[in-house]
N, C-alpha and C positions, 0 to 999 in steps of 0.2 A: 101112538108115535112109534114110527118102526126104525128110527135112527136110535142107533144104542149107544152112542156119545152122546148124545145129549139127554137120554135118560138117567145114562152116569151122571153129568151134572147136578141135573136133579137130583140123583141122590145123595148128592153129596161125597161122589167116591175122592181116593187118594189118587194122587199124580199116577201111581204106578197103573193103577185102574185104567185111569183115565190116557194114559199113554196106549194100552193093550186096544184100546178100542178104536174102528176104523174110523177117520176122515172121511162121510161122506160124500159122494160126488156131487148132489146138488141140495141147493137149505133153500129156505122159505124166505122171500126179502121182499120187503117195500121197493118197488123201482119205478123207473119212467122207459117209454119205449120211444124209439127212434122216429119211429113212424105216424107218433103223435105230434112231431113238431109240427107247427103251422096249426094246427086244430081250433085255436081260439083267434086267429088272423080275423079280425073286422069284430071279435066280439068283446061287447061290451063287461060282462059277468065270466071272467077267466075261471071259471069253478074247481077248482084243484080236484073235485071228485073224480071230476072224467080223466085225470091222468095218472093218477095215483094207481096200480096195481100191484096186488100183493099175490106172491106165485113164487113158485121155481125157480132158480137162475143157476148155472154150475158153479162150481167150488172151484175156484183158484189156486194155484198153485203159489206157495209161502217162500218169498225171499229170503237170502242168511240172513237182514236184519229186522225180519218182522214177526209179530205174533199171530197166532189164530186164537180168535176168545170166544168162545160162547155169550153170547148176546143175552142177558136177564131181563133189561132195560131198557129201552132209550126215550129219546122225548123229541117233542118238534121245537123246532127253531125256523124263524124266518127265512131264512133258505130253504128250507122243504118249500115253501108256498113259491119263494123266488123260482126255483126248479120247478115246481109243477107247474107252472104259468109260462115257462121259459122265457122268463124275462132277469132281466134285462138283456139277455140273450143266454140261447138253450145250453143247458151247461153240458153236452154230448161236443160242446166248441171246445171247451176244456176237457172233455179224456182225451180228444183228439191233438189237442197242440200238447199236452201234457206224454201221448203216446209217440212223438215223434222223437222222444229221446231215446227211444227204442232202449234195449234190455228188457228188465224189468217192468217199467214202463208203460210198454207194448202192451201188458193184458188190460190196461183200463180202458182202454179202446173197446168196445163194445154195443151192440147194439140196444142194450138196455143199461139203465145204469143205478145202483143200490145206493140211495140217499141216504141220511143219519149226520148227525155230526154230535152226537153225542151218547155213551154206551157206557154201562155195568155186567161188568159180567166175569168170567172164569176163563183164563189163559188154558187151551187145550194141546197148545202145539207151539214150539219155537222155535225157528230157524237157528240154522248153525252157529251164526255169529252174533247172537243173543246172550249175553253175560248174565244180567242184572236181574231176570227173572225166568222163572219156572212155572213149568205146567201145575195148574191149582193154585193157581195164585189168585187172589180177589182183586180186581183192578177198575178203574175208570178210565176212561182214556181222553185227552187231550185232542183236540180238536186241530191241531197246529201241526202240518207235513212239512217236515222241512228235509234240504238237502243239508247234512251235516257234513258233505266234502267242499260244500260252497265256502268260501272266505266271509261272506259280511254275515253269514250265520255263526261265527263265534262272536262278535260283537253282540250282534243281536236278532236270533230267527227270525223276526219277523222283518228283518232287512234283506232277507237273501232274496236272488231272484225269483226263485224256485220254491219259495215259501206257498203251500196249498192251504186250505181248508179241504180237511180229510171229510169224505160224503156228500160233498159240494163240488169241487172244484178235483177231485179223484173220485174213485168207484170203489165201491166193495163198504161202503158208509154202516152207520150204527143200526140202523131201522129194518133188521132182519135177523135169524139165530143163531147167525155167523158174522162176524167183521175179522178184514187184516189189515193191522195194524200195525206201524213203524214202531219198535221198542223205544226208540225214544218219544213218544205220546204217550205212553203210560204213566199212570198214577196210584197210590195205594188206594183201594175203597174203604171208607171211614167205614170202619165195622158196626157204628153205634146207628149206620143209618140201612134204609130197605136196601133192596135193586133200584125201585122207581126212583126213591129220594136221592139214591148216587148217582142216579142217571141224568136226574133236573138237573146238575150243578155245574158241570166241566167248562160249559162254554160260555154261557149266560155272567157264572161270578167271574171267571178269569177276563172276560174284557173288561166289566167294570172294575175288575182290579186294577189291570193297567191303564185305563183311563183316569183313576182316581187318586192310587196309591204308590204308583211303580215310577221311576226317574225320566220313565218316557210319557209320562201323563202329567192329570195336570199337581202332583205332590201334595198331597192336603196336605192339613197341620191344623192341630188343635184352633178352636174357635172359627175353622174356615165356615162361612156359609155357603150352601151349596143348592144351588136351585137345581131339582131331577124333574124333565117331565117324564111321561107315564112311569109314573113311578109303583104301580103295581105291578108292570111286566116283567118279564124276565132276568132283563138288563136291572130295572130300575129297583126292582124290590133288594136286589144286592147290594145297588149302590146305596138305598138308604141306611142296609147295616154298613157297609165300610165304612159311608161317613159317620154314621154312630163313634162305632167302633175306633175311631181315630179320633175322637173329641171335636168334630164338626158338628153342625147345625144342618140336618138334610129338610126341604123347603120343597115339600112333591105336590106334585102338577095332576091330578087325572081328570078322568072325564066324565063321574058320575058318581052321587052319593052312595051307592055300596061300594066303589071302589075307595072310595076315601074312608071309610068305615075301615075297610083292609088294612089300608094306610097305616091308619090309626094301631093299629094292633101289632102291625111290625115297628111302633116307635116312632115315627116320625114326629118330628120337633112343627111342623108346620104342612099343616095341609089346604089345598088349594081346589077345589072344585072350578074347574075352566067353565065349565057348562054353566055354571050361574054368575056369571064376569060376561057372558055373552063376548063371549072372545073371539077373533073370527080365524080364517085358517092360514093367515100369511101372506094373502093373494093382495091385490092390486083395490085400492080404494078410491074412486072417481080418477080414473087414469093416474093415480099419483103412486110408484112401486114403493112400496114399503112402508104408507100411513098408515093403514092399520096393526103392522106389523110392531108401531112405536107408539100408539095409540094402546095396544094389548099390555106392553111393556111398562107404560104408566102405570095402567090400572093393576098390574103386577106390582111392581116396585110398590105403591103403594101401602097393599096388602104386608108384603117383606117388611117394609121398612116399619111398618106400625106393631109388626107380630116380632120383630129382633134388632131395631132403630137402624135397620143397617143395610147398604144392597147384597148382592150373593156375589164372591169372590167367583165362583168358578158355577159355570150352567152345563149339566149336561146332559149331550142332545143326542138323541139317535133318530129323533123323529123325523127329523130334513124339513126341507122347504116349508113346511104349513108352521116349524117353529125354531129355523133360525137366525131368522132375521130381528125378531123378538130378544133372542139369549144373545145378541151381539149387543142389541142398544143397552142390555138391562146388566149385564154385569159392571160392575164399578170400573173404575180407574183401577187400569192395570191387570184387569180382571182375565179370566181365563172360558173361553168355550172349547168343550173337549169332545168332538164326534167321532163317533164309529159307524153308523149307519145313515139313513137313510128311505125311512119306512112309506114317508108320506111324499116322495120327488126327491130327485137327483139335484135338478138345478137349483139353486138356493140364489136368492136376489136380495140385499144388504146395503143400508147405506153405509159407504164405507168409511165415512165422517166421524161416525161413533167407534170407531175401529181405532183408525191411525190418530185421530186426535188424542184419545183418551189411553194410546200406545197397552190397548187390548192383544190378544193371542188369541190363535185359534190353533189346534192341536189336532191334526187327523191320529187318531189312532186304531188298531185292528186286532181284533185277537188277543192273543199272548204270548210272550216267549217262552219257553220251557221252565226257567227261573220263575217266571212270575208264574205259571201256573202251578210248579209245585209250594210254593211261598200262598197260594190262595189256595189249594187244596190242603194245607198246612192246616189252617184257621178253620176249616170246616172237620180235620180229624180234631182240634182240641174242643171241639162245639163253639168257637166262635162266632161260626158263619150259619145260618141258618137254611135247608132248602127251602125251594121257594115254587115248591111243587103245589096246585090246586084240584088239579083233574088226573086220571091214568083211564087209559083204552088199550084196547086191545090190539094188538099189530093189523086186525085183517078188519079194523075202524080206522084204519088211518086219516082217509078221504073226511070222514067225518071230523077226528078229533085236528087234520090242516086246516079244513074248513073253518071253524071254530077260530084258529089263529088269524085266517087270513081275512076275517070279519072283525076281530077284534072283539070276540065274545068272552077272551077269557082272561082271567088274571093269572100272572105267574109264569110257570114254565107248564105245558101239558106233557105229561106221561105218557109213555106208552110199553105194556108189556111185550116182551119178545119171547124167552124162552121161560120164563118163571109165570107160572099157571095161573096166579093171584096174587093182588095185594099183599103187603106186608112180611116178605120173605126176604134173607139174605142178613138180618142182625147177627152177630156175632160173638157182639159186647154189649150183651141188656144192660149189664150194670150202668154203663155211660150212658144209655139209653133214658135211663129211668131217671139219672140224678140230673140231666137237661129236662127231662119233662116232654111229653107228648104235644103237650099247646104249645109249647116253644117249639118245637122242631117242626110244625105246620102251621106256621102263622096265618098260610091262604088258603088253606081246605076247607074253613069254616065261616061261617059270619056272625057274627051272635044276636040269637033272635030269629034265626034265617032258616031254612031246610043245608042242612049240608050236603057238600060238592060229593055225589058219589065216587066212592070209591075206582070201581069197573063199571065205566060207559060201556054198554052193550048195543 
């Protein structure tokens, strides 16, 4: 490696070190190219591999309020695969409308664009009007761009017009050995955990936070039941601890006996194997919309109501169309369905009978606001929250370790190393380490009885 800031890193040097040393002019990043939109037009099998490339891109230039960090970590989230399929449409539409507010601005505009929405690593550099933090600081950073001269971002960032998904929806994202980042996304890195483990957690816990626990979600409270489907993934392995964590009852959905075996191991109170329910995918039943959708939801309730006498106050969905029409009929009276995404269709088709009669809610929610995610990063420095990491690859496997996500081959959140050479680097605090325990702090890495998840996919 002939960059010498980022061997400093690696060494561990002090601010002042690491100050002396140059900002190189170009770093090594996961991107998409311009000239691949259209490449999957009429195909069937969108294969993230062919657009994924890992290479050169040049070094940007740092606003007064943004940081440069040296990249240790990051992980894929379903946005990498959205972006490398460019769907629902190519996200180069977003630097573009994003760069017409010219300033600033202006540099995401480019013809390649550095995905990531999630990053650990080491602040190297800080713009002028940076207070709060310094060079060599251990940070994670928040997934959440906001304008903080907008008005409805005091209320609430995720109300401002201008609210981004940094890596997605901007340039310069986690999945390479540089990101810049707005100082207001940053976070401390729980010392007791790696690079890789800091890196599974920023985006995945913080929306199931606010979808479950924050005043813009759906508010647990002791005894709620809570129906998660894929509750091995990303999102869902979180929510099972929140609702833990909160004195709910979490009630997960997967879709295959090792994944419920998982389940099992991060606590869940009720587990639900969909694949032996022969459940179907939400679609259309002898032209009638929505009978099998309430037909699923029997056979659910059923299962609920026999394993905790009760239905699930609140369902939640990220899956879309193939399961919400399901978490409409099946939560109770009064009950709550809380979404953030949309993995399996956009259009969602509902009777809306079981809705207004039984004076149910539905709750879009997205992200986090900066409260809620230092309030969820909170609970993972006191080891309350656990990561929810199973795999780590290597940056220049990405194609491989998005693949993997966009098949749904994996559980958890997957890893991916950026500037940290292997597994297991970055502890600070063994002591906290040791006294949570190694099986608790990787409830998905393993399966008992199983071959375990390697470490570095090669």
């Amino acid at each position: 490696m002939t960059d010498s800031l980022a061997q400093a890193v690696l060494a561990g040097a002090d601010a002042d070190v690491l100050e002396r040393e140059p900002v190189p002019d170009r770093y090594t990043a996961a991107h998409l190219r311009v000239e691949d939109v259209g490449v999957f037009d009429g195909v069937e099998d969108k294969d993230v591999r062919r657009t994924l490339h890992v290479g050169d891109v040049p070094m940007p230039e740092l606003a007064p309020d943004e940081v440069l960090v040296a990249v240790m970590a990051s992980s894929v989230n379903y946005n990498t695969v959205w972006s490398a399929t460019f769907e629902p449409l190519p996200t180069f539409d977003f630097l573009r409308r994003y760069a017409r507010q010219g300033g600033w601005a202006a540099r995401h505009d480019q013809p390649y664009h550095v995905m990531g929405s999630d990053a650990a690593g080491v602040i190297v550099r800080t713009g002028n009007g940076v207070r709060r933090w310094r060079t060599g600081d251990h940070v994670v950073v928040s997934c959440t761009h906001v304008d903080d001269q907008e008005p409805a971002t005091h209320s609430d960032g995720m109300l401002g017009a201008d609210q981004r998904i940094w890596g997605f929806e901007t340039n310069f994202g986690g999945l390479a050995h540089y990101t810049v980042v707005r100082a207001s996304q940053l976070l401390p890195k729980a010392a007791h955990l790696t690079w890789e483990e800091a890196a599974s957690v920023p985006l995945c816990a913080a929306t199931s936070y606010r979808m479950l626990v924050s005043e813009h979600g759906a508010r647990i409270k002791q005894g709620d039941v809570v129906l998660i489907w894929g509750a091995t993934g990303g999102l869902g392995a979180f929510a099972v601890q929140l609702v833990k964590n909160g004195g709910g009852i979490p009630v997960g959905v997967v879709s295959s006996e090792a994944k419920a075996d998982l389940l099992r191991r991060l606590g869940c109170d009720v587990v639900i194997n969909r694949s032996e329910l022969g459940m179907g995918d939400g679609g259309d039943t002898d032209g009638d919309p929505g009978r099998r959708a309430i037909e699923d939801g029997k056979r659910l309730g059923r299962i609920i109501r026999r394993e905790v006498g009760e239905d699930p106050h609140i369902a939640f969905d990220f899956i879309g169309r193939a399961t919400f029409a399901t978490s409409v009929f099946l939560v109770r009276r009064g009950g709550t369905v809380v979404t953030c995404g949309s993995s399996t269709g956009y259009q969602h088709h509902y009777d809306n009978r079981y809705l207004w009669m039984n004076l149910k809610r539905i709750i879009g929610s997205h992200s986090a606001n900066f409260q809620e995610q230092w309030e969820c990063n909170r609970l993972v420095q006191m080891g309350r929250l656990m990561p929810a990491l199973s795999e780590v690859h290597p940056l220049d496997r990405i194609g491989e370790a998005s693949r993997r996500v966009q098949q749904n081959l994996h559980t958890g959140k997957v890893g991916v190393l950026c500037l940290a050479p292997e597994p297991g680097l970055g502890v600070t605090d063994p002591a906290t380490r040791a006294r949570i325990g190694e099986e608790r702090l990787s409830p998905l890495r393993t399966q008992a009885g199983a071959t375990p998840v390697p470490a570095l996919a090669r």
